[in-house]
Each structure stands twice: as structure tokens, then as C-alpha cells.
C-alpha positions as CSV (number, residue, x, y, z in Angstrom):
1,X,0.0,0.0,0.0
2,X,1.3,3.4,-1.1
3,X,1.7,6.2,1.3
4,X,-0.2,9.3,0.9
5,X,2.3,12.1,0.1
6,X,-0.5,14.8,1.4
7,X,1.0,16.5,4.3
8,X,-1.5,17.3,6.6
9,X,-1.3,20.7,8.9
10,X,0.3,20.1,12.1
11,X,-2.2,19.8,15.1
12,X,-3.1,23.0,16.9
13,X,-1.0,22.8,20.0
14,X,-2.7,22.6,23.6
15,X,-1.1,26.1,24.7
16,X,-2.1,28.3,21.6
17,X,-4.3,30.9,22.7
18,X,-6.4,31.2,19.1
19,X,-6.3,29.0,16.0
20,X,-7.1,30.8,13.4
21,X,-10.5,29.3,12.3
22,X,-11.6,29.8,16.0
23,X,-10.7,33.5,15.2
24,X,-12.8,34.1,12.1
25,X,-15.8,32.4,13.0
26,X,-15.7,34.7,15.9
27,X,-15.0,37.6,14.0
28,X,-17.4,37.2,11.6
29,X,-20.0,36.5,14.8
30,X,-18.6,40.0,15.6
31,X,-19.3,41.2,12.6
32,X,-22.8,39.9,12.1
33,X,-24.1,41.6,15.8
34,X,-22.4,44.6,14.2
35,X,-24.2,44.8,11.2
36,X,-27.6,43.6,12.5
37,X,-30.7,45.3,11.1
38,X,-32.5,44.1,13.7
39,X,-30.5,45.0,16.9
40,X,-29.8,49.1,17.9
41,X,-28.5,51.1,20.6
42,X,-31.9,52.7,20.7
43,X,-34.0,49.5,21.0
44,X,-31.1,48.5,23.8
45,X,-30.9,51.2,25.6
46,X,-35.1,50.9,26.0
47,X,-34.7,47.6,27.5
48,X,-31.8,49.0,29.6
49,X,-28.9,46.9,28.1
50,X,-26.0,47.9,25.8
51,X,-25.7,45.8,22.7
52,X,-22.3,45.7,20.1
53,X,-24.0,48.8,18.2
54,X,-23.5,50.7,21.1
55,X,-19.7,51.1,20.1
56,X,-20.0,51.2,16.8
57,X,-18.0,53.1,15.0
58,X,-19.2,55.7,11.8
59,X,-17.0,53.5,9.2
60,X,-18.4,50.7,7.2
61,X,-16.9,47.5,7.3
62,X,-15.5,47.7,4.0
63,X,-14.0,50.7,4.8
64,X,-12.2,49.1,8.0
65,X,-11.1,46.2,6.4
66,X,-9.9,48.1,2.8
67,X,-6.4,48.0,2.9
68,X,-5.8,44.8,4.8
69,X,-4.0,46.2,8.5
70,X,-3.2,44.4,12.2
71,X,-6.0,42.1,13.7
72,X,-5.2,41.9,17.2
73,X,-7.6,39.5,19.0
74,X,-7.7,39.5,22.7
75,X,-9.3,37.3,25.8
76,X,-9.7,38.2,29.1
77,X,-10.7,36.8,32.4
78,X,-11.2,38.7,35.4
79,X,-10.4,38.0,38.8
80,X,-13.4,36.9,40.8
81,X,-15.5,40.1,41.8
82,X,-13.9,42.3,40.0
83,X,-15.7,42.2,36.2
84,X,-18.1,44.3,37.0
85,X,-15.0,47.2,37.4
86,X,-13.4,45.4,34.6
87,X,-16.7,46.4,32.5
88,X,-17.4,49.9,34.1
89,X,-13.1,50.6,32.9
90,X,-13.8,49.5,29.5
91,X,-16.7,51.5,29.5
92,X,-14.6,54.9,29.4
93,X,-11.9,53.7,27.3
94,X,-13.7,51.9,24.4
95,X,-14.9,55.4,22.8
96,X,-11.7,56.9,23.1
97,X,-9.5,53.9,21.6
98,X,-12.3,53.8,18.9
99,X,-11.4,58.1,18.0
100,X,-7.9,56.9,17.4
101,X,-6.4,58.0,14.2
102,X,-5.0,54.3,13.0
103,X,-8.0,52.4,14.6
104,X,-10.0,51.0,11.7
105,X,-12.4,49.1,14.3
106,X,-12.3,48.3,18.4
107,X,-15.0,46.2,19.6
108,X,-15.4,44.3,23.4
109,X,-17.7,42.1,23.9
110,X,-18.7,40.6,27.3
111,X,-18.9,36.5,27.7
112,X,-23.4,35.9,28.1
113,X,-22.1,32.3,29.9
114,X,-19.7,33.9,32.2
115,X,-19.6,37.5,32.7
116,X,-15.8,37.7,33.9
117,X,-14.4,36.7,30.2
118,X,-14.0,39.7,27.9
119,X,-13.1,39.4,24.4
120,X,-12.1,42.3,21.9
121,X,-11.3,42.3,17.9
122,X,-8.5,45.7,17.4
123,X,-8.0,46.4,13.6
124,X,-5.5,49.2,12.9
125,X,-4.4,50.2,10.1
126,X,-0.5,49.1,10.4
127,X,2.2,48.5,13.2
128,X,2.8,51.8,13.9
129,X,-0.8,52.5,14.5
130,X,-0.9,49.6,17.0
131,X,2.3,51.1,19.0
132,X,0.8,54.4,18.9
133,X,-2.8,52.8,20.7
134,X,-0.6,51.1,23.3
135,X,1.6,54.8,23.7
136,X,-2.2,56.7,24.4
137,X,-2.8,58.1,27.8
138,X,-6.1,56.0,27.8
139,X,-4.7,52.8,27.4
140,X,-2.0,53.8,30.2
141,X,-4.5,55.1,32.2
142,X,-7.6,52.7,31.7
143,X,-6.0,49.4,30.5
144,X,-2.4,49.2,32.1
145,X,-3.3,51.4,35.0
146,X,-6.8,50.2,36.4
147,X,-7.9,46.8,34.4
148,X,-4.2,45.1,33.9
149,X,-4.0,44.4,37.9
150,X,-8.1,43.3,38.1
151,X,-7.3,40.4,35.7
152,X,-6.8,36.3,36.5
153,X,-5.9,35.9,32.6
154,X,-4.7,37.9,29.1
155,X,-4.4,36.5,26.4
156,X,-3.2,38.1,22.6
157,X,-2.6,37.4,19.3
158,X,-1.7,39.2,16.3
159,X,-3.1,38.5,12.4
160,X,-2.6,40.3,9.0
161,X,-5.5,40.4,7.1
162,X,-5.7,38.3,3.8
């Protein structure tokens, strides 16, 4: 019997944070709540919640994703009691990472199952763009000032768009 000389992908390794078809079905779950006709901030904010929409940004999708750029795809866990200040921190930096110049879309979403888990989808335009988001005052200030310490895990991981 002949061997097959397909070379099958390596298996995902136990440690890896993300494979990469974990990371665009989610994004493209992301992207569907985003882009939902049938869910608003104004219908949200009746029943007193806050749904994706109410971080949107003005730019279209193809306008964030023209150009390719720097996915950066993050998970978060918060240390027990503390995601409710986790959530109330994100709250007052989301808008302001989202006005950055080289931010072509920032979204956080909050786990339904488990509350504590945060996930977030960065697209900037380049590199540089990233550096500079990590240099801002509100990600000192907000992210490596107030949430960093309230955390029990952080996770990254960095894609180029195809």
C-alpha cells in the first residue's frame, strides 16, 4: 500500500491561545451583531442593556477592512468580583481607543455564559498605528493602570488580514 504524500497541517497545540478558524468564525460572529438590522442602541438602551452597536463606530466595514492592516484579538478573564469594574473601565476607554487615528475598528464584547471573560477584535491600520494605541494616555491610564491588575488571565494574538 502506497503512502499518501498529502502532508497534513500540524495539530493545533494545547497552549495556543487562538487557532485561526476559531478567530474568524468569531470575527465574523462579531461582525454579524455589528451589522444587524434588527438590533440598535436605541431598541437597547429601551430595555436598559447595551448591545455591540453601542460602540460602533461611523466607518463601514469595508471601509475598515480596505487595505488589509493588524488584527489583534484579545481574551480576558477577570479575577473573581472584580468584572463588574473590569466592564465599568472598559466602558470609558472603548470610545476613546475607537477616535484613534489608525484604529480602523475596536469592539469588546462581554462572555453571556460567564460575565468575567472579555473578548475584543482591534483592527489598525499598520504597526505603527498599533504602537501608537498602546503609547495613548487612555490605554496607560484605563487598560495598564486600572484593568491590567483586576485580571486572572490575558491572552493576545496578532493576524494580518488576507
Amino acid at each position: 500500500m502506497k503512502r499518501s504524500t498529502y502532508a497534513r497541517p500540524p495539530a493545533p497545540r494545547v497552549h495556543e491561545v487562538f487557532s485561526r478558524r476559531s478567530v474568524i468564525t468569531a470575527f465574523g460572529a462579531v461582525l454579524a451583531i455589528y451589522l444587524s438590522p434588527w438590533t440598535s442602541s436605541s431598541q437597547a438602551q429601551q430595555q436598559g442593556g447595551r448591545t455591540m452597536n453601542h460602540y460602533a463606530t461611523q466607518k463601514s466595514l469595508s471601509d475598515a477592512v480596505d487595505g488589509g492592516g493588524l488584527l489583534v484579538v484579545a481574551q480576558w478573564e477577570a479575577k473573581p468580583g472584580e468584572a463588574d469594574k473590569v466592564a465599568a473601565i472598559l466602558d470609558r476607554f472603548l470610545p476613546e481607543a475607537q477616535r484613534e487615528d489608525g484604529v480602523k475598528l475596536f469592539l469588546i464584547s462581554r462572555a453571556k455564559d460567564n460575565p468575567a471573560q472579555f473578548l475584543f477584535y482591534e483592527l489598525f491600520r499598520d504597526e505603527a498605528a498599533f504602537k501608537a494605541h498602546q503609547e495613548s494616555a487612555h490605554f496607560k491610564t484605563y487598560i495598564a493602570g486600572e484593568a491590567l491588575p483586576l485580571l486572572a488571565k490575558r491572552e493576545r494574538a496578532q493576524y494580518g488580514l488576507l
